[in-house]
C-alpha positions in Angstrom: 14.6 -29.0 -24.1 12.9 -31.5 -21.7 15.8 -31.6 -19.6 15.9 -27.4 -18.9 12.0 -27.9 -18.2 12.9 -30.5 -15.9 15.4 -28.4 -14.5 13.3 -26.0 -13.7 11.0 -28.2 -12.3 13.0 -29.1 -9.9 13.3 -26.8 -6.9 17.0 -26.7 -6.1 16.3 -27.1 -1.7 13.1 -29.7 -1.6 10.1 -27.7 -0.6 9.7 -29.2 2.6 13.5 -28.6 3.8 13.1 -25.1 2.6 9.3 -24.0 4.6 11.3 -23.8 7.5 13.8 -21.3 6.7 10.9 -18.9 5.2 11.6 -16.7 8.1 15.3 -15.8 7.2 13.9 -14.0 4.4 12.5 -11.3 6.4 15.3 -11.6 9.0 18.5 -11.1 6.9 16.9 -7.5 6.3 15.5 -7.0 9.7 19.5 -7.7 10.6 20.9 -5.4 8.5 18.6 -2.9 9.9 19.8 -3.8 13.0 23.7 -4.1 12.4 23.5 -0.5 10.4 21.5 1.2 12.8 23.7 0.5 16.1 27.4 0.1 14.8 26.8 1.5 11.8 28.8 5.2 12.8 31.8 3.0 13.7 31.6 0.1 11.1 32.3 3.0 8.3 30.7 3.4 5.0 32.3 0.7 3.0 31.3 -1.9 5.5 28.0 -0.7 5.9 27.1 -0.7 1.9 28.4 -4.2 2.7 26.2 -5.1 5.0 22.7 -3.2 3.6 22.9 -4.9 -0.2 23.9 -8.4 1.1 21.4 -8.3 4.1 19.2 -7.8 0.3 20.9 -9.8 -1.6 20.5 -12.5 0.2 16.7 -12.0 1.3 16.2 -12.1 -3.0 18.3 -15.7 -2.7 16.3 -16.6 -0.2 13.3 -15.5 -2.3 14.3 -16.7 -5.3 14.5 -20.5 -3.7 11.0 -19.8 -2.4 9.5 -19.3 -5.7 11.0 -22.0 -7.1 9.6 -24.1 -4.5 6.4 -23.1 -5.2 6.8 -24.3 -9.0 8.1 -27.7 -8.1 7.1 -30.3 -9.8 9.7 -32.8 -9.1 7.9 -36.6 -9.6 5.5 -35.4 -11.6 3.7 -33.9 -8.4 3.3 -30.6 -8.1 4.1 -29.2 -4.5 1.1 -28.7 -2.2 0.3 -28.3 1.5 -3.0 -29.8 3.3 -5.5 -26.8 3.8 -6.0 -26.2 7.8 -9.9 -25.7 7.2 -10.3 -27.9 4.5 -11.6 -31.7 4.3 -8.4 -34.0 4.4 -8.3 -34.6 0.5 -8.4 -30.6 0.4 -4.7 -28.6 -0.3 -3.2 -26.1 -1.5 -1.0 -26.3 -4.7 1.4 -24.2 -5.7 2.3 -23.3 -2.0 5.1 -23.3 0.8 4.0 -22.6 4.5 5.4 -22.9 8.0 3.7 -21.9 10.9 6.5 -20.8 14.1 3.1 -21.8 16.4 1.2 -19.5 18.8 2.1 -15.8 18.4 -0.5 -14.6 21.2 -4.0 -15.1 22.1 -6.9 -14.2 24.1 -9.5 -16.4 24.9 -10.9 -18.1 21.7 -9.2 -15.6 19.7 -5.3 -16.5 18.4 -3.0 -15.7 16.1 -0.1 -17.6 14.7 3.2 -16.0 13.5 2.5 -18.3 10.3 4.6 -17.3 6.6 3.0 -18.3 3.4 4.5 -18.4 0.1 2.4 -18.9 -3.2 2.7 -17.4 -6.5 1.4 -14.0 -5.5 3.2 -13.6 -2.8 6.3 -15.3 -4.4 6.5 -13.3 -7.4 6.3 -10.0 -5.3 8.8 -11.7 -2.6 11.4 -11.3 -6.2 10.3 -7.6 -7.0 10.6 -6.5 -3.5 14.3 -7.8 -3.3 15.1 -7.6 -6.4 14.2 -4.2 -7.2 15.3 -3.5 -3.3 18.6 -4.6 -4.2 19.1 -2.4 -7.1 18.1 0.6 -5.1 20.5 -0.3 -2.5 23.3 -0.8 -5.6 22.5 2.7 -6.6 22.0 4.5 -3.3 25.8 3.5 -2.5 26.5 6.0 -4.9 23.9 8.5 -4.4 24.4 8.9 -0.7 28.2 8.8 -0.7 28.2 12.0 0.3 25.7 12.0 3.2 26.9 11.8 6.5 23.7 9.9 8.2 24.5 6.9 5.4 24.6 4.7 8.1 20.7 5.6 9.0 19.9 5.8 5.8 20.9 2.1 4.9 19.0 0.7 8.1 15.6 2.4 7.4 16.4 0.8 3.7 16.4 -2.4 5.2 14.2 -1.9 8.0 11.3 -0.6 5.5 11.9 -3.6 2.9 11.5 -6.3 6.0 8.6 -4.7 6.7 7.1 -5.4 2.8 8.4 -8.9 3.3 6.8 -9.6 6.5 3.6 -7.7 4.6 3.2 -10.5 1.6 4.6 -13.2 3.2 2.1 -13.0 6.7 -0.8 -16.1 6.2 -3.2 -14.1 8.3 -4.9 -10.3 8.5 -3.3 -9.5 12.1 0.5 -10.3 10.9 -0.2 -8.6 7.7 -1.1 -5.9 9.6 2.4 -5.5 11.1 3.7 -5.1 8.3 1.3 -2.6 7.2 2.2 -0.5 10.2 6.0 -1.3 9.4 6.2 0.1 6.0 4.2 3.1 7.6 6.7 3.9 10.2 9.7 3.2 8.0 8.5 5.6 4.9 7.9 8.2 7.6 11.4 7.9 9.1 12.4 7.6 4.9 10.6 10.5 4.2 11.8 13.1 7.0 15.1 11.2 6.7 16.5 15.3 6.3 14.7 16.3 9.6 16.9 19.5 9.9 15.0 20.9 7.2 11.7 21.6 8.4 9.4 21.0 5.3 11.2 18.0 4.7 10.2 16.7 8.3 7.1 17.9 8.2 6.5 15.9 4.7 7.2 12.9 7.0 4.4 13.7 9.3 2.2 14.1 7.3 2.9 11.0 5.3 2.7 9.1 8.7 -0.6 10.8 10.0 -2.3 10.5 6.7 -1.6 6.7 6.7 -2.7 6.7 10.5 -6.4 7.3 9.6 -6.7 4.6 7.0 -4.9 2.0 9.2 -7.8 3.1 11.7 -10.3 1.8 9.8 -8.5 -1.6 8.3 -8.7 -2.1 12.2 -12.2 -1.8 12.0 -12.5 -3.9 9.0 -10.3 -6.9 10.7 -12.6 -7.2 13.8 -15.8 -7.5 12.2 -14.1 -10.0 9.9 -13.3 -11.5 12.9 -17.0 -11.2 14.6 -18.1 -12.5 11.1 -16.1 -15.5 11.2 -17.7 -16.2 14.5 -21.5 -15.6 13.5 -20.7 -17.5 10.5 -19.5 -20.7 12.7 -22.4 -20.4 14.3 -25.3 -20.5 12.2 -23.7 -22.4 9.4 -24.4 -25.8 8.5 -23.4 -29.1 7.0 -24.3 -27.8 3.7 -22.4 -24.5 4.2 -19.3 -26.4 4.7 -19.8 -28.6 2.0 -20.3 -26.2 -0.8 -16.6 -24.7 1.4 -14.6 -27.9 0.8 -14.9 -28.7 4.7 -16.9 -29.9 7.8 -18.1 -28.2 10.5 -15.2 -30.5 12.6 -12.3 -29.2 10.6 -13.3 -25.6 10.0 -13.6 -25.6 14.3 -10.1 -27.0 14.0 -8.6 -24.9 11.6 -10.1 -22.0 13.7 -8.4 -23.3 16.7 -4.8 -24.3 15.7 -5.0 -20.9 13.2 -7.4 -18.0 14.2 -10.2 -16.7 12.8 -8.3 -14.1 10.4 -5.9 -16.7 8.6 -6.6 -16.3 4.5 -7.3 -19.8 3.8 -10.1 -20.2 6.1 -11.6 -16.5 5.0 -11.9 -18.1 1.9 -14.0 -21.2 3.1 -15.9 -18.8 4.5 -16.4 -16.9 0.5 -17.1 -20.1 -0.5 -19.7 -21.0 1.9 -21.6 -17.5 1.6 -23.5 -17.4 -2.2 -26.6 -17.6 -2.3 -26.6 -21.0 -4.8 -25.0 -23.4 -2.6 -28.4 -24.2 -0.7 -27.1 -23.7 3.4 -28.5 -21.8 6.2 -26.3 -19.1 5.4 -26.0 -16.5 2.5 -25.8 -12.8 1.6 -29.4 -12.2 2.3 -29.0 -14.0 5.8 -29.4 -11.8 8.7 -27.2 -12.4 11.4 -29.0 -13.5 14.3 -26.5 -12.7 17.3 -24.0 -10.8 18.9 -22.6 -7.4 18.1 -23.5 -7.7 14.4 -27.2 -9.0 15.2 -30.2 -8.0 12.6 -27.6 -6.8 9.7 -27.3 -9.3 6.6 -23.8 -11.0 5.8 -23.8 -9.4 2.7 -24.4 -6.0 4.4 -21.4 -6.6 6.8 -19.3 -8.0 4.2 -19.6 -4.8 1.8 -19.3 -2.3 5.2 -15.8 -4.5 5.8 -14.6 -4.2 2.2 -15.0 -0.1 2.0 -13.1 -0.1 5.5 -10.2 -2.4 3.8 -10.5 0.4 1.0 -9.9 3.1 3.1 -7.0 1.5 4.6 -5.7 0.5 1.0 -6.4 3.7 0.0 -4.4 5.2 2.9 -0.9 2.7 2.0 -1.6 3.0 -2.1 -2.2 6.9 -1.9 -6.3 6.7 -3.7 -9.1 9.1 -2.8 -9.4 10.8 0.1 -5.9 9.9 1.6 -3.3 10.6 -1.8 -2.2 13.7 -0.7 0.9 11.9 1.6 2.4 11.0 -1.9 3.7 13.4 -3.7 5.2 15.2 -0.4 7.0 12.1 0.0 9.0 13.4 -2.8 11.0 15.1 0.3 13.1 12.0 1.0 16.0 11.3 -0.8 15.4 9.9 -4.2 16.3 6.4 -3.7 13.3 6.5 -1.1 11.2 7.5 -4.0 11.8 4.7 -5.6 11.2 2.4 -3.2 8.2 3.9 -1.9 6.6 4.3 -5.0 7.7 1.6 -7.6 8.3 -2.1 -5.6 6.8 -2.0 -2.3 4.7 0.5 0.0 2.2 2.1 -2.4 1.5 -1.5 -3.8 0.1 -2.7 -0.2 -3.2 -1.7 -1.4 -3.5 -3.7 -4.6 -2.2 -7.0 -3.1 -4.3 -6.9 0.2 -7.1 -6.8 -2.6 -5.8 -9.5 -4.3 -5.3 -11.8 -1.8 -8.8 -11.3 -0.2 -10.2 -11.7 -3.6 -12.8 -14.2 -2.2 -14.3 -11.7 0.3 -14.1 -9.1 -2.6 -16.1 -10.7 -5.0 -18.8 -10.6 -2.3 -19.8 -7.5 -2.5 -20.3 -5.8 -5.7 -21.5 -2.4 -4.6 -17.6 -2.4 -2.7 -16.2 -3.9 -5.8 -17.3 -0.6 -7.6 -16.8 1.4 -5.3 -13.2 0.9 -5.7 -13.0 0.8 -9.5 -14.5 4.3 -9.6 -12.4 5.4 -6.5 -9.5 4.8 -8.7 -10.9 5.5 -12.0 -11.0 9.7 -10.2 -7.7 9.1 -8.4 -6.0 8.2 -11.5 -7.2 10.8 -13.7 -7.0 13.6 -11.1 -3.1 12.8 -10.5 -2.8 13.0 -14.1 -4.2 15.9 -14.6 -2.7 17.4 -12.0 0.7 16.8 -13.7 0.2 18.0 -16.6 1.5 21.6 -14.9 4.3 20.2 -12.7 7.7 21.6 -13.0 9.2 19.2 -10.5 10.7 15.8 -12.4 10.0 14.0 -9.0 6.7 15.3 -8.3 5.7 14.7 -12.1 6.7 10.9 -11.1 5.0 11.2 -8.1 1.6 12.1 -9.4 2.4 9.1 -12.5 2.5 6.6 -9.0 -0.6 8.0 -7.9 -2.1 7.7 -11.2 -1.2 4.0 -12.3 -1.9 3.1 -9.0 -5.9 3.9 -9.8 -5.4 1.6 -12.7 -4.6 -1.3 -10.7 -7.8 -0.3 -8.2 -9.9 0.0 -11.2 -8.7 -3.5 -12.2 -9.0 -5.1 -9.1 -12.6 -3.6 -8.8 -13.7 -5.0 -12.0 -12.6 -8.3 -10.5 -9.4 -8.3 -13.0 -6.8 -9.6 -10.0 -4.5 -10.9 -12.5 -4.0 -8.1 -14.6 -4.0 -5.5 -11.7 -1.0 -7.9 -10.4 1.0 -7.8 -13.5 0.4 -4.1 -13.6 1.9 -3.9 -10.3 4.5 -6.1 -11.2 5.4 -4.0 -14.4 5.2 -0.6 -13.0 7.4 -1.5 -10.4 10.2 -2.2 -13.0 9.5 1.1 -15.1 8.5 3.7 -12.2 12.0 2.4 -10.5 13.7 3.0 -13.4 12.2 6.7 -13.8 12.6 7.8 -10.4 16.1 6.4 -10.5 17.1 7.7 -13.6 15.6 11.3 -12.0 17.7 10.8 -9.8 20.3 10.6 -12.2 19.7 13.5 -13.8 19.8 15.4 -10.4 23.4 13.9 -9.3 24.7 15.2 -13.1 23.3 18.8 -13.0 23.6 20.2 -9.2 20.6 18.9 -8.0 18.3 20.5 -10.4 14.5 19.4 -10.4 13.2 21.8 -12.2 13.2 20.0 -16.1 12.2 23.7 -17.6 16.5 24.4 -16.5 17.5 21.2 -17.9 17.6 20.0 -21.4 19.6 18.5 -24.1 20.9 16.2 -21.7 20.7 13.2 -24.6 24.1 13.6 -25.5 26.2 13.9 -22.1 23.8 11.6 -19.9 23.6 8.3 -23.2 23.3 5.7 -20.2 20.0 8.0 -18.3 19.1 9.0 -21.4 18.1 5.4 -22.9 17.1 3.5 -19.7 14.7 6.5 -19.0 13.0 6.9 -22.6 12.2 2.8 -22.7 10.4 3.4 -19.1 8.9 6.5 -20.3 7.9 4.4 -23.3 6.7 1.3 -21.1 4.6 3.9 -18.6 3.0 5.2 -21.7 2.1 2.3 -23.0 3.8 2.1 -26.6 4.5 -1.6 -28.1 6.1 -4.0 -27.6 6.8 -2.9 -24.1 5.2 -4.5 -20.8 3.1 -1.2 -19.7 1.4 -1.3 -23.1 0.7 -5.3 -22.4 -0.8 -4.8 -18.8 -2.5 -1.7 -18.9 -4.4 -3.3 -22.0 -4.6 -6.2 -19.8 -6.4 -3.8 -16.9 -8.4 -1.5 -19.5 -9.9 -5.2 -21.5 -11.0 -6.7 -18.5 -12.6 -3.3 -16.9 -14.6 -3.3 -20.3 -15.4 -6.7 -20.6 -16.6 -7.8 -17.1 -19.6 -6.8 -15.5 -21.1 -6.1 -11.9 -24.5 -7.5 -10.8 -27.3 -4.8 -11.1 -24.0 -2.4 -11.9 -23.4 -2.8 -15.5 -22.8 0.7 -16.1 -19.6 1.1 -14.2 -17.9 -1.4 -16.5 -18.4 1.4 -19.8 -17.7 4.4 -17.6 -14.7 2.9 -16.0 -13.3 1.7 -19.4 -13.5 5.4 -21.0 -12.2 7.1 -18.3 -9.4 4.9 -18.5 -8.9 5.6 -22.3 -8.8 9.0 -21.2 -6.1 8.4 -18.3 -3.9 6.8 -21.0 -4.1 9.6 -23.4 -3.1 12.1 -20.6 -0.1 9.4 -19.4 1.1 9.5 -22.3 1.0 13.4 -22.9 3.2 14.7 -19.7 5.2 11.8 -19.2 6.5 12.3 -23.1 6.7 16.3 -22.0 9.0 15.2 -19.0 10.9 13.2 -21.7 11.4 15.9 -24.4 11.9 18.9 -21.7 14.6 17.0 -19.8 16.4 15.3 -22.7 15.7 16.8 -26.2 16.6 20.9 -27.6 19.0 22.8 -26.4 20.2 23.0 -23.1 18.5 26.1 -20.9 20.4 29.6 -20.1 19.0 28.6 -16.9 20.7 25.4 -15.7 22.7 25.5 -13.0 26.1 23.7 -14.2 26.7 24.4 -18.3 27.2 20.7 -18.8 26.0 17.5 -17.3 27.8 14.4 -16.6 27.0 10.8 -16.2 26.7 9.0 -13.3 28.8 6.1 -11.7 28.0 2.6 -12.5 26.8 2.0 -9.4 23.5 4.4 -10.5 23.4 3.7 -14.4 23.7 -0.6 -13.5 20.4 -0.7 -12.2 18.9 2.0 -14.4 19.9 -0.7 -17.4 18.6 -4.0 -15.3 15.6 -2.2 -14.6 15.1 -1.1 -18.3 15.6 -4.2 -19.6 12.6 -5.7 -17.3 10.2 -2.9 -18.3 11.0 -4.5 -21.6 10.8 -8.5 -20.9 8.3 -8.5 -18.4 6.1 -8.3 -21.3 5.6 -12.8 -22.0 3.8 -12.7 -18.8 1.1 -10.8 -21.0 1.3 -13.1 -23.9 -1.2 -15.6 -24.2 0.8 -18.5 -24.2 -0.9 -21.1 -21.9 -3.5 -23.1 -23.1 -6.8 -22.7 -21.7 -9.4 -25.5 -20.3 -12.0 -24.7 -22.0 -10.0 -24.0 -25.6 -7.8 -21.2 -26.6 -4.8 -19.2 -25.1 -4.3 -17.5 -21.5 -2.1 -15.2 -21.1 0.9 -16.6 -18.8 0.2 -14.3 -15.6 -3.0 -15.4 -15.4 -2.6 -19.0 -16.0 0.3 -18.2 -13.3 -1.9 -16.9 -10.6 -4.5 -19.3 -11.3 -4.2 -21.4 -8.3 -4.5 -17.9 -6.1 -7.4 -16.2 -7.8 -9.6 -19.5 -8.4 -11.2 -19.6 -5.2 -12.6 -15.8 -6.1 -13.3 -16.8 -9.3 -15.6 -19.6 -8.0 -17.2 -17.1 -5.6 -18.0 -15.0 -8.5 -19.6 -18.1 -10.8 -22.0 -18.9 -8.0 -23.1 -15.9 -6.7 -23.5 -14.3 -9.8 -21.9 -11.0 -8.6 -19.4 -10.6 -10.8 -20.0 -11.6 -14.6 -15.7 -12.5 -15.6 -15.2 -11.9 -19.2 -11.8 -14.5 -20.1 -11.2 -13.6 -23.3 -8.5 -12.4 -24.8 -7.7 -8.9 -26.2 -8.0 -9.0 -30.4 -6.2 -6.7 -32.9 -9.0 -3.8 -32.5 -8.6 -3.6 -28.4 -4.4 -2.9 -29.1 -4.7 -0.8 -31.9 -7.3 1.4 -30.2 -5.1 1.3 -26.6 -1.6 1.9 -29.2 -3.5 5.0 -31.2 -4.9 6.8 -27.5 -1.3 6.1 -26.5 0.7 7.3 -29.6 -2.4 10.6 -29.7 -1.0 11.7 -26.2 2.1 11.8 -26.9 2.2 13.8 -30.3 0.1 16.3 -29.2 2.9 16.4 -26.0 5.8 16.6 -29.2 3.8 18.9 -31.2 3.2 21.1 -28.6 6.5 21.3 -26.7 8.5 21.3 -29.9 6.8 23.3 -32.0 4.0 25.5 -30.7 5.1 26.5 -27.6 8.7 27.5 -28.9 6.7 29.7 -31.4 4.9 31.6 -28.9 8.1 32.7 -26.7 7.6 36.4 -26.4 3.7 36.9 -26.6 1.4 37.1 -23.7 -0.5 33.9 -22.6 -4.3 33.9 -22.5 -5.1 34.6 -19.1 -7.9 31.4 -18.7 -4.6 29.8 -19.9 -2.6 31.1 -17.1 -5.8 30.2 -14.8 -6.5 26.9 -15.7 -2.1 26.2 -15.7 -2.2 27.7 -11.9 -5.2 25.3 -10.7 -3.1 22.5 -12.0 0.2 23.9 -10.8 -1.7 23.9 -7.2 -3.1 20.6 -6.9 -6.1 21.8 -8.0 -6.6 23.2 -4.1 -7.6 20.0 -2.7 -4.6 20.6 0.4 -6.1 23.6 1.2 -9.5 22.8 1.0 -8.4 20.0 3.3 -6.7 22.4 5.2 -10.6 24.7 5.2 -13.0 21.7 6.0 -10.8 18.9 8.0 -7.5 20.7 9.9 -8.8 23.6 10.4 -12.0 22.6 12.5 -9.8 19.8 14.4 -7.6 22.4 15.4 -10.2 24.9 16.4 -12.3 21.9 18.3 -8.4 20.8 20.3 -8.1 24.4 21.1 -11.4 24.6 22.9 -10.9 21.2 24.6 -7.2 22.7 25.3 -8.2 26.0 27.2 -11.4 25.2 28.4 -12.1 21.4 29.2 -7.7 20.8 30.1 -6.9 24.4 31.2 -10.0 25.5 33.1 -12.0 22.7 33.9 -9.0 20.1 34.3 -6.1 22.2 36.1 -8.0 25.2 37.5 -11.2 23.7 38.6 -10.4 20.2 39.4 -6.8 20.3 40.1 -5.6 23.8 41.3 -9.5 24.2 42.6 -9.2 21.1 45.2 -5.7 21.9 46.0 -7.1 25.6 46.7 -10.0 24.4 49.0 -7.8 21.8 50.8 -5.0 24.7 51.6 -8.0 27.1 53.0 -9.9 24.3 55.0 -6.6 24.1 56.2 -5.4 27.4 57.3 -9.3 27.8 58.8 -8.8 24.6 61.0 -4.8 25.6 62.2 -6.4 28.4 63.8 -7.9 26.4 66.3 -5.0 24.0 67.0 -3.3 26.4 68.8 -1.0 24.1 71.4 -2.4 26.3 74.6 -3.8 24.1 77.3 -5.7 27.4 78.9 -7.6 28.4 76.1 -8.5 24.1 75.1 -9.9 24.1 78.8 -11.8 27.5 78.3 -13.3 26.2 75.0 -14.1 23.0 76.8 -16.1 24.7 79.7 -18.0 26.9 77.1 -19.1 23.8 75.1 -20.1 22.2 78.3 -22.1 25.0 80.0 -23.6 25.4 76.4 -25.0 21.2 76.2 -26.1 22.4 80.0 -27.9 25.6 79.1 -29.2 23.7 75.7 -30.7 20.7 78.2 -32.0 22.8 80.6 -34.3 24.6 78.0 -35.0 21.2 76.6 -36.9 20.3 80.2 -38.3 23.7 80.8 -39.9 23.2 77.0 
């Protein structure tokens, strides 16, 4: 036994030979892009599938010898790195970095291409590729029969380099490329069929929607980075010693890193509270520059609803969700990497790695917990009346994902994490086994014209109930163990002068599971269970290749393992059990949690779920999806033939339509911008621009013109005539001058 501890221990590449190569991570993919994209028409299919999943497969190698890195503990010392801003006893454990130097920079301002790999990042480096990898495996077969395959595989590789430069990026700015990368890949993802004009227009508006909440993460980045600077200023000694640092090193940090590197944002949390006893605090106004006269605190909340909007622009939350569930016009693969492993998930670990800043600002804090405490209950109420087996997925993204913002607004990083970490593994599995069930019945989508597809489709059949079981949160499967997670800590943890959100978070998440559990279990038994419809397209099903049912069984079996990071199995400091993922991402989320102890703006609750907290989550669970059974088995079937109510009818149509919000976007936001470009359009460009200015100039030139050619005639006779009338006219005009 000691020895496989050991052997784990013991990172394979020593961590110091490895940092280096951190790069090749993100380059193996960013080279399949490359190689697929430009030969890919001539390399054929076979050798491009070659090239996208090992371009993957080896990024999740790669990956996979990063984390392990991380973990090493070979000597009986655990791997660290010194901290840039930090006193010279100061590192950071648990963490890989290299920094491939000056990226660019403008006066004091720089910014290092600098890669960072800790347990956060690490674990989500393995779900990225991993779960990239399996897509790949399974589009091979899903797109065989496409003939822009070769595209297809390099926006697959292009968008997953992207998520990897995303997690792996030490500072805001190269974060932020990523960001933009995962934006422009899902758009070209998305509209990947641009011959079909809904398809493409799905794409647009995925890539506009996304525009407006990278707009204001902009924002939110430079007045982090005029914070940074009006902190430098008017801190002092005592500010950087309650940090860890010295005013010396922090100034030195600042100039070999930037101002927007992670570790020194977090000196700067740590310096800010008001119980450390500096110059600077919350309360502190700030007394110049652009910021001058508003409070820290003030700035620091005004920066953390900006982040939200952009998070909430990437991880489809209130306002900006509506991109989502037309992103459901890509092919299904894209689905699944959009919504399970990587793009939607930007939001939640942006969140969780400023964690320090977060805890800040309690009014931000819940702001986002309620944000996605509505998003998640209006997506699932909104598909309740879907049809569509992809857009019923969709809208299950949109909803899980407001579990993981109301967990990382009640300050619960860890669970919201693992919840991101799970969901990945089940939603893959469900919009990959949709897709399933679409390649083995003509493309049908519509789960009302499936049915009894149990006993031809066994291998889609199984994979997709355990994911439907793990998304509903049913024991002993991992979305029953983080969702609990999420729901516990949201109950338990409370927000300075906010102690009410904690309570009305909590039962609105109760309520969200209750309606998880009822339409993802009416997906289940309309797809799979009775008899199959008069309606279906083909009059029987088949299963798909093993290149599509491999995954759907890897990715199964993780919904169902995934669960010991859950289980309290790590001994806590001050007595009892922590769950492993916490104890795991420990050495992230302890800076926050420090934040949080001394400002006293976040009260974190650490104990563990008891009996009572599962069996109430199991019987809200298990209640949803018997009424589902009852209904769709029993009731329903007994009423074919007699009229529906028509508030029935009504209330199925509001759901059916979104409950209106597009168009009411459509009334209050497009509508009005496209009235307001039309006027600017024909009267500021049309009239004013290229009438008045442009064609009006242009017309007075031509006419001075023609008036003045008049008089340049070429005739010597009549210049000498007009040159005697000028001069007996000065003579005539002098002569009255003396008379006068």
């Amino acid at each position: 036994m000691d020895g496989i501890v050991e052997f784990f221990r013991t990172a394979p590449i020593p961590p110091e030979v490895f940092a280096p190569s951190l790069g090749l991570i993100i380059l193996l993919p960013l080279l399949g892009a490359f190689v697929c994209g430009v030969f890919g028409k001539w390399l054929g299919r076979a050798n491009v599938h070659l090239v996208a999943c090992s371009a993957i497969a080896g990024a999740f190698v790669l990956s996979l010898m990063a984390f392990w890195a991380t973990s090493d503990a070979a000597g009986g010392r655990v791997v660290s790195m010194p901290n840039p801003f930090g006193i010279d006893r100061d590192v950071v454990r648990y963490a890989i970095a290299h920094d491939y130097g000056t990226w660019f920079a403008a006066g004091d301002f720089r910014v290092n291409f600098g890669l960072m790999v800790d347990h956060l990042s690490g674990i989500l480096l393995l779900v990225i590729t991993g779960v990239g990898f399996l897509i790949h495996l399974y589009s091979t077969s899903y797109m065989e029969h496409d003939d822009g395959y070769w595209r297809f595989f390099a926006y697959l590789n292009l968008f997953v380099a992207a998520m990897l430069t995303l997690v792996m990026a030490d500072n805001l700015v190269l974060l932020f490329v990523g960001w933009e990368g995962v934006g422009m890949a899902s758009y070209l993802l998305i509209g990947f069929w641009y011959t079909d004009s809904a398809k493409a227009w799905a794409g647009r508006k995925a890539f506009v929607t996304n525009r407006i909440g990278d707009f204001a993460f902009l924002i939110a980045t430079f007045l982090l980075v005029l914070t940074v600077g009006a902190f430098n200023r008017q801190a002092d000694a005592r500010d950087y010693s309650a940090a860890g640092s010295t005013r010396s090193r922090y100034e030195q940090g600042l100039s070999a890193k930037g101002p927007v590197t992670f570790k020194g944002l977090e000196k700067m949390a740590l310096a800010m509270p008001e119980g450390v006893g500096g110059a600077v605090a919350l309360s502190t106004p700030i007394k110049e520059g652009p910021l001058a006269g508003y409070t820290f605190g003030g700035v620091m909340t005004a920066t953390m609803l900006l982040f939200l909007l952009g998070a909430a622009g990437k991880s489809a939350q209130l306002p900006l969700y509506v991109w989502l569930p037309d992103a459901m016009a890509g092919p299904t693969p894209v689905s699944a990497l959009i919504h399970a492993a990587t793009m939607v998930t930007a939001g939640v670990y942006l969140f969780c790695r400023m964690s320090s800043l977060l805890v800040l600002s309690p009014t931000a804090m819940a702001t986002i917990a309620i944000v996605g405490a509505l998003t998640s209950l209006l997506a699932a109420l909104i598909a309740f009346a879907q049809d569509d087996i992809k857009k019923v997925l969709a809208y299950s993204t949109v909803s899980q994902l407001g579990i993981m913002f109301m967990g990382v607004g009640m300050g619960v990083f860890w669970a919201a994490a693992l919840h991101l970490v799970t969901h990945a593994c089940f939603k893959a599995c469900l919009f990959l086994g949709a897709g399933s069930v679409m390649h083995g019945n003509g493309d049908e989508t519509d789960i009302k014209k499936l049915g009894g597809l149990w006993k031809e489709m066994k291998w889609t059949h199984a994979t997709f109930l355990v994911s439907t079981l793990a998304i509903t949160g049913i024991i002993p499967l991992s979305g029953f163990f983080s969702k609990d997670a999420v729901f516990h800590g949201v109950h338990h943890n409370h927000l300075q002068d906010l102690h009410w959100v904690s309570g009305f978070v909590y039962a609105m998440g109760l309520l969200i599971t209750a309606c998880t559990a009822f339409y993802m279990s009416r997906v289940y038994l309309l797809t799979f269970t009775g008899k199959r419809s008069p309606e279906a397209k083909l009059a029987h099903a088949h299963e798909s290749s093993w290149f599509m049912t491999l995954p759907l069984v890897v990715l199964a079996f993780l919904s169902v393992v995934t669960l010991v990071y859950a289980l309290p199995l790590m001994p806590r400091s001050g007595g009892g059990f922590q769950p492993l993922f916490e104890n795991f991402l420990s050495p992230v989320l302890r800076p926050a949690e420090t934040v949080a102890r001394v400002a006293k703006t976040v009260a974190l609750d650490n104990s563990a779920p008891a009996f009572m907290d599962y069996l109430i989550a199991w019987l809200v669970a298990a209640s949803g999806g018997l009424a589902a059974a009852f209904l769709y088995l029993k009731f329903f079937p007994a009423q074919v033939g007699k009229p529906v109510p028509a508030f029935a009818r009504a209330v199925r149509r509001t759901a059916q339509n979104k409950f209106y919000v597009d168009e009411l976007y459509e009334f209050i936001l497009i509508r009005p911008v496209k009235f307001v470009a039309f006027i600017l359009f024909r009267v500021v460009d049309a009239l004013v621009i290229d009438t008045v200015l442009v064609r009006g100039t242009a017309y007075v030139t031509e006419k001075v013109g023609l008036g003045l050619r008049r008089l340049q005639t070429g005739d010597a006779q009549a210049y000498a005539a007009i040159m005697a009338l000028a001069i007996l006219g000065g003579a005539v005009y002098a002569l009255l001058q003396v008379l006068s």
